[in-house]
C-alpha positions in Angstrom: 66.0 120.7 95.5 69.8 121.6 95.0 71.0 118.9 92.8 74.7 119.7 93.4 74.6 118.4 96.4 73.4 114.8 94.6 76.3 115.2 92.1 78.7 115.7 94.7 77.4 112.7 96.6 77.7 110.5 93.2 82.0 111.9 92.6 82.3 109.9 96.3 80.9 106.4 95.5 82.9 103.4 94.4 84.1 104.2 91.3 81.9 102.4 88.1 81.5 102.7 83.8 77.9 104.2 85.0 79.8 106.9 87.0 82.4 107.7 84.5 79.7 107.8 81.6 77.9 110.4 84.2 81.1 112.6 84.5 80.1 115.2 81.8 76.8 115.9 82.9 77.7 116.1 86.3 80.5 118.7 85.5 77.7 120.8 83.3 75.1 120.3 86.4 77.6 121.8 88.6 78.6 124.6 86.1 74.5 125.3 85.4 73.6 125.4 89.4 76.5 127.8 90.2 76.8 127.6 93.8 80.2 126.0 94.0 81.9 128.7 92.9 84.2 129.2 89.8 87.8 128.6 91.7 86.8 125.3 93.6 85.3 124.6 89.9 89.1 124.7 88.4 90.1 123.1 91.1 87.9 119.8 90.5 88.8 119.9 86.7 91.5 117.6 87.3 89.6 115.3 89.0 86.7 115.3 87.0 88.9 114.6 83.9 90.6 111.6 85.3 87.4 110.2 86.4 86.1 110.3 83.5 89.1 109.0 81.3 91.1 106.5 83.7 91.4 103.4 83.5 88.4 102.0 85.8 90.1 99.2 87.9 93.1 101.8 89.3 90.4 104.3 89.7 88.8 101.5 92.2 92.1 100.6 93.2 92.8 104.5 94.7 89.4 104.8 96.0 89.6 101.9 98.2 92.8 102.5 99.7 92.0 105.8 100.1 88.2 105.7 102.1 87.9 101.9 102.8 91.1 100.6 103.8 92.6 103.7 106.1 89.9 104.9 108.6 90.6 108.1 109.1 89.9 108.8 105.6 86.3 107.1 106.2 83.1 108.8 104.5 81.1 107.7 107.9 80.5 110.5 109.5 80.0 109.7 113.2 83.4 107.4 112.3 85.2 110.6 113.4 82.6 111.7 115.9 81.9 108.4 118.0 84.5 105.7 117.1 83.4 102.3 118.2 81.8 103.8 121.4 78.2 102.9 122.4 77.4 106.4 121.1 77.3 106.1 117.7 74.7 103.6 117.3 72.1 105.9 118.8 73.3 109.1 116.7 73.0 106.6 113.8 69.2 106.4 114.9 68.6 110.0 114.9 70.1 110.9 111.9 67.9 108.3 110.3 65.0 109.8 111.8 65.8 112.9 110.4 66.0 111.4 106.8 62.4 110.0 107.4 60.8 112.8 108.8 61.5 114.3 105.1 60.9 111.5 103.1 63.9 109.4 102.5 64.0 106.4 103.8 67.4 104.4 104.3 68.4 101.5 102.6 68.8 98.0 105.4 72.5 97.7 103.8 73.5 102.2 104.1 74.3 103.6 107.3 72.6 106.7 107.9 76.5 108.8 108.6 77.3 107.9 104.8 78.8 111.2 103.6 77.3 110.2 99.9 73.6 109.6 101.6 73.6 112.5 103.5 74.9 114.5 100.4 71.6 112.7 98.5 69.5 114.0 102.0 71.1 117.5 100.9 69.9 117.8 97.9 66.0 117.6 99.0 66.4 120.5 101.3 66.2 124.2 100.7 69.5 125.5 100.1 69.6 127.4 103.4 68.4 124.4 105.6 71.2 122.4 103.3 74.0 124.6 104.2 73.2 125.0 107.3 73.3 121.2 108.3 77.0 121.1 106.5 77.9 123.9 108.8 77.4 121.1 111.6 79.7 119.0 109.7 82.3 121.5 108.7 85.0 120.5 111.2 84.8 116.8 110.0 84.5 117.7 105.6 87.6 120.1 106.4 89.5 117.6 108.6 89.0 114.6 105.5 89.7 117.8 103.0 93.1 118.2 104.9 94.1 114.5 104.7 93.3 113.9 101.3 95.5 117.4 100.5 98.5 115.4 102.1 97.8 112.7 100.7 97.8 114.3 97.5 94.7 113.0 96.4 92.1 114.8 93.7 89.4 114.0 96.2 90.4 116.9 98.0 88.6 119.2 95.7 85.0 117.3 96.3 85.4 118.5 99.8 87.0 121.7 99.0 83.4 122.1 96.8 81.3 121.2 99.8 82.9 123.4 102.3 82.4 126.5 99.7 78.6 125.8 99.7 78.7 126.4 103.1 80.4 128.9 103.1 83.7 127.8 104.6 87.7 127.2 103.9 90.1 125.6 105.8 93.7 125.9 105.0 95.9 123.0 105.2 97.5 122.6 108.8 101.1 124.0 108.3 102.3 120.9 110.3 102.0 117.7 108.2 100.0 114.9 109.2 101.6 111.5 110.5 99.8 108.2 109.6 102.2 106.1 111.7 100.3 107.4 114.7 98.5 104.6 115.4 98.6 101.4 113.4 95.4 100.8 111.8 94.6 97.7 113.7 94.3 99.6 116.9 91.3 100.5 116.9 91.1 102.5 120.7 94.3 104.6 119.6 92.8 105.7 116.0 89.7 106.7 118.4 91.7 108.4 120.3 93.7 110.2 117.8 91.7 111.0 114.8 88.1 111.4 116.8 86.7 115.3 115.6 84.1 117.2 117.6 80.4 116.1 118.3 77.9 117.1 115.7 74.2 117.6 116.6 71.4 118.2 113.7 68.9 120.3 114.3 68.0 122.6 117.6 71.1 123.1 120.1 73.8 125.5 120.1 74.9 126.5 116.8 78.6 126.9 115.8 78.1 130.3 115.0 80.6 130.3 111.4 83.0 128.4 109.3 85.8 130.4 110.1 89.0 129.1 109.9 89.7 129.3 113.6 86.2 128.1 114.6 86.8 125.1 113.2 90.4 124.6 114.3 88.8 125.4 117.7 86.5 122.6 117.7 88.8 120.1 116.5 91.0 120.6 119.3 88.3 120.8 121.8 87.2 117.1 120.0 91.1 116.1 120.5 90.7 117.3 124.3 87.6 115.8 124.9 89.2 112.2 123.6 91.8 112.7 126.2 89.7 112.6 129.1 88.1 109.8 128.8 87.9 107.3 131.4 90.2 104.4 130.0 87.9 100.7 130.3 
């Protein structure tokens, strides 16, 4: 068990006094476990700090607007994948599957594509197994990673940490990223714009690295693939 990946998943929930209260341990867990490494440590200091010592209601404030009210900033994972398409419900199934077959079993009110649940599914893996499932998910953490750098947003180092465990770094796109896109009631254009490449658990064709172009690869291949869709 790698019990990083369970602290990580508790710095993206909803903001509470339990969490703050947990803030200290969580940074020495971190520290003792030592597989995010020293640099991405520094740079969550800042975060962990205001956590800890903000007032709780703005805390709660900046975390909604930030992963509940814009939806390209959503912790889903298959949010970015699927969209509203038919597709998602059944990768939903899969991935829930996949919790079982190891022992944890999903709550009726979590969706299985939770970033913070399949953090906690993380942590009960080897470390290998672990990082090799976030490799699957690298183009997505580094895509929300980007965001959240334009945005600003001390978040950014949480996903800067989970990219380092497996082994990758994205640099901010040089070109900056314009919310006014799509407006965020329309939902088919958000598909369409923000939708990242398909991830697959398990046996298939690996992606072969986290380098950066790899990843920039996919993410335009996912942007291409968007494209061609057959409008309904």
């Amino acid at each position: 068990m790698t019990k990083t990946f369970k602290a990580l998943s508790a710095l993206l929930t909803y903001p509470s006094e339990e969490l703050q209260a947990e803030v200290g341990g969580i940074r020495d867990l971190i520290e003792a476990e030592d597989i995010v490494p020293l640099s991405v440590r520094s740079e969550m200091e800042p975060f962990l700090t205001r956590l800890a010592s903000d007032d709780l209601y703005d805390l709660q404030e900046h975390y909604v607007d930030l992963f509940d009210k814009t939806r390209r900033l959503s912790l889903h994972l298959f949010e970015h994948v699927h969209g509203e398409s038919r597709d998602r419900g059944q990768a939903m199934v899969d991935l829930a599957a996949l919790y079982e077959k190891h022992g944890l079993l999903v709550d009726a009110h979590e969706l299985p594509d939770y970033l913070p649940l399949f953090l906690e599914y993380l942590s009960t893996q080897p470390l290998e197994e672990a990082q090799a499932l976030l490799t699957d998910t690298a183009h997505i953490i580094a895509a929300l990673e980007e965001r959240l750098v334009h945005r600003n947003s001390a978040y950014a180092s949480v996903f800067a940490a989970i990219l380092a465990i497996a082994g990758c770094h994205v640099a901010p796109n040089e070109k900056p990223i314009n919310e006014a896109d799509a407006a965020p009631d329309d939902l088919a254009a958000l598909d369409a714009a923000w939708e990242e490449t398909a991830v697959t658990f398990g046996p298939g064709e690996p992606m072969g690295g986290c380098s950066v172009e790899r990843l920039k690869i996919q993410m335009r291949a996912g942007q291409r693939d968007v494209r061609r869709q057959p409008q309904t």
